[in-house]
C-alpha positions as CSV (number, residue, x, y, z in Angstrom):
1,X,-26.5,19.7,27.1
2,X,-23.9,17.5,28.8
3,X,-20.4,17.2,27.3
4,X,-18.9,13.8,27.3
5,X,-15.8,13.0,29.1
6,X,-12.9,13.0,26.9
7,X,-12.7,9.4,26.6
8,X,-16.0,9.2,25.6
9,X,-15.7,11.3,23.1
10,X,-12.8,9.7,21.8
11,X,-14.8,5.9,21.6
12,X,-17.4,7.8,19.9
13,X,-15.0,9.1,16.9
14,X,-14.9,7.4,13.6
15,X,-12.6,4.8,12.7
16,X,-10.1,5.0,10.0
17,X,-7.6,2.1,9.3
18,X,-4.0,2.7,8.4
19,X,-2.2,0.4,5.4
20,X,1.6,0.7,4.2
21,X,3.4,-0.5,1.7
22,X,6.5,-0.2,-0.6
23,X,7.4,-0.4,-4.2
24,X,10.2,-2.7,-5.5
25,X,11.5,-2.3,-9.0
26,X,14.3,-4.5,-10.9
27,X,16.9,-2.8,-13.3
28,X,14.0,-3.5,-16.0
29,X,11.3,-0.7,-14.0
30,X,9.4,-4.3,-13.5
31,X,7.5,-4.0,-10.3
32,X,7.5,-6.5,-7.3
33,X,4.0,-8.1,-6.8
34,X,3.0,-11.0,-4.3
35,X,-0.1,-13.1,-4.5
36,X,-1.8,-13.5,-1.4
37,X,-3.7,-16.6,0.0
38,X,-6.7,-14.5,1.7
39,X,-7.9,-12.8,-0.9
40,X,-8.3,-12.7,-4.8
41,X,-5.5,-10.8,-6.8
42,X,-2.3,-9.7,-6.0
43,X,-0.7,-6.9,-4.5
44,X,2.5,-4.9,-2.9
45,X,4.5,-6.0,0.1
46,X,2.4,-4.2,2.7
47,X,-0.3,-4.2,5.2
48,X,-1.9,-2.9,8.1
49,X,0.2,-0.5,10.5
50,X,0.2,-1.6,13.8
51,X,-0.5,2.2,15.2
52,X,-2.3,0.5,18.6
53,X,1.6,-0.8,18.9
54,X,3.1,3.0,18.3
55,X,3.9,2.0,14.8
56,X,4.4,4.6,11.9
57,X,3.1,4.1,8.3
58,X,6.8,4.2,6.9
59,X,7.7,1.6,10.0
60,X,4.7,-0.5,8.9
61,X,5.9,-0.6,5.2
62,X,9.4,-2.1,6.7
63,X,7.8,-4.8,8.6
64,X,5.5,-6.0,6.4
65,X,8.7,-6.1,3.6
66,X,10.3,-8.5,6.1
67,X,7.4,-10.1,7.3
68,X,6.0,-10.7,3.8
69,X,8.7,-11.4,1.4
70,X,12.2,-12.2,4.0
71,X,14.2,-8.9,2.9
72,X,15.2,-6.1,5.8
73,X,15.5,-3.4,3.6
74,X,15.2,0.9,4.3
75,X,12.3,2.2,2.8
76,X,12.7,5.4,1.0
77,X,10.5,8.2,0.1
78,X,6.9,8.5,0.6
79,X,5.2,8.6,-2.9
80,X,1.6,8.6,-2.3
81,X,-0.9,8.9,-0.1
82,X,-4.3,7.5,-0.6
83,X,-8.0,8.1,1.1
84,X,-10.0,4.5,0.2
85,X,-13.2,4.9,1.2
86,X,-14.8,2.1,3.3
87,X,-17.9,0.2,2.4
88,X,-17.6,-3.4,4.6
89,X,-14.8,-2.0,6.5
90,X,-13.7,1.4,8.0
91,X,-11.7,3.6,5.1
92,X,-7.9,3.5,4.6
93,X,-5.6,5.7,4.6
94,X,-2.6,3.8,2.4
95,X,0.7,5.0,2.5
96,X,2.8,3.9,-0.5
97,X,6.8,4.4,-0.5
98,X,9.6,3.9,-2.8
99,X,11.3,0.5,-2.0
100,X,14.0,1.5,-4.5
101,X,15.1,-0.7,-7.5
102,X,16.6,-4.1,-6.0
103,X,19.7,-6.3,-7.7
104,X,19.1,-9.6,-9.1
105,X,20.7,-11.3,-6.3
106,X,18.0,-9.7,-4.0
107,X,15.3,-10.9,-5.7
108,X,16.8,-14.2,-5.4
109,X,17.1,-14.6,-1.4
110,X,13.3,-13.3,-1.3
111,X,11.6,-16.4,1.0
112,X,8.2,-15.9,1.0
113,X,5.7,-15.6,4.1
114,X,3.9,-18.7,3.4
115,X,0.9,-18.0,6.0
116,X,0.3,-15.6,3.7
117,X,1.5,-15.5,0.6
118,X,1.3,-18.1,-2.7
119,X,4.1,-16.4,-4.8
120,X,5.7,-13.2,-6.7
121,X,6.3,-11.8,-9.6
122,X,8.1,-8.8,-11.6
123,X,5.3,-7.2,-13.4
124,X,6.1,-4.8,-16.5
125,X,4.1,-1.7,-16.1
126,X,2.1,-2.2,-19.2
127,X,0.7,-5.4,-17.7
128,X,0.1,-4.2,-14.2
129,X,-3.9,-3.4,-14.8
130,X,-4.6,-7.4,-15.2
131,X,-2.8,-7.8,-11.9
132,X,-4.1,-4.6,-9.9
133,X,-7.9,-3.9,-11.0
134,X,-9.1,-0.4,-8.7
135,X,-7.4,1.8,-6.7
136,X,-4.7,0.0,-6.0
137,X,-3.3,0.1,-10.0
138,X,-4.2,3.6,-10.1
139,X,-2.1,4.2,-6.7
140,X,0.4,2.1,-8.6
141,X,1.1,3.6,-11.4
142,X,0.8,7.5,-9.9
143,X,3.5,6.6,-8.1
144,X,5.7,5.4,-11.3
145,X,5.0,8.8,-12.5
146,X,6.4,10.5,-9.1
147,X,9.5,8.3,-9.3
148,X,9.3,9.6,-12.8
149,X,8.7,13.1,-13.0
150,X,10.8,13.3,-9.7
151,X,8.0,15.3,-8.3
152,X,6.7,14.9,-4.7
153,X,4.5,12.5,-2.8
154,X,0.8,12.6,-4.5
155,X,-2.5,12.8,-2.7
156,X,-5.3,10.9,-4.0
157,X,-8.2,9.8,-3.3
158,X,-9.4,6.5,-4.2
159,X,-6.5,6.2,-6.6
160,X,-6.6,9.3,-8.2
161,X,-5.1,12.7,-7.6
162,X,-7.1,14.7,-5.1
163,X,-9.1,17.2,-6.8
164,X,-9.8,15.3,-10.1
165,X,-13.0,13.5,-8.9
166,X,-15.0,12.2,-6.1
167,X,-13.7,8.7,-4.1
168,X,-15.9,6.0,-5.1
169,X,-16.0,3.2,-3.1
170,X,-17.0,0.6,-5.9
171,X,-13.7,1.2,-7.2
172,X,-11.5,-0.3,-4.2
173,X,-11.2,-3.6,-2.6
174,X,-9.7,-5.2,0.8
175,X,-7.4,-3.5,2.9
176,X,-4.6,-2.8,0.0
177,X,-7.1,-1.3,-2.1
């Protein structure tokens, strides 16, 4: 049996794509949505990380933020971290962080990314299953109950904790599933 150079072997490895993004809150606990143009629904400010670039998830989540919605802002804590299985594309591994709870004034100098983006919205929690169907909600709203509970990040899988039931892939969609 031959072994394959390392490079080789490395080609040969499965892919796994990387997606980051934060959560914005007003005073209200309303959470920061933005409707994209590429895709049906809506979603957080977020994206692909640029690793081939050296980019972190927590970098990633920053970018995006200013790419997507005009605002420069820290991100803060890591609250969950989420395996999305792949069907038509590789899985994701989505990193979702606390974006903090934003003044009204920041809100208003938000300038949209209009390559990408349609609008945005302050979404009550109780109303944020019409606007994020699958995995995405469910990574949504664990993550209100971290802020919440003030415990750690959460692992999940396919949007819900690790350990509570097998990933199905029927449940995500796109890259921010």
């Amino acid at each position: 049996m031959t072994i394959p150079d390392y490079a080789t072997y490395i080609a040969g490895l499965p892919r796994v794509l990387a997606g980051a993004a934060a959560l914005f809150r007003d005073t209200g606990g309303r959470v920061l949505l933005v409707e994209p143009n590429y895709r049906e629904g809506w979603a957080l400010p977020g994206g692909t990380v640029e690793s081939d670039a050296g980019e972190t998830p927590r970098q990633g989540a920053r970018r995006e933020t200013l790419e997507e919605i005009g605002l420069d802002l820290e991100i803060g804590r890591l609250l969950a971290v989420d395996w999305v299985p792949g069907t038509a594309r590789p899985p994701v591994v989505a990193y979702l962080y606390d974006g903090g709870v934003l003044a009204e004034e920041t809100f208003a100098s938000i300038r949209l990314q209009e390559s990408e983006l349609l609008s945005w919205r302050l979404v009550p929690r109780e109303e944020l299953p019409r606007y994020l169907p699958g995995a995405l909600g469910r990574r949504v709203t664990v993550a209100l109950d971290v802020l919440a509970e003030g415990t750690g990040a959460a692992e999940l899988e396919n949007g819900r904790r690790a350990g509570t039931g097998a990933p199905r892939a029927e449940d995500s969609s796109a890259l921010g599933a």
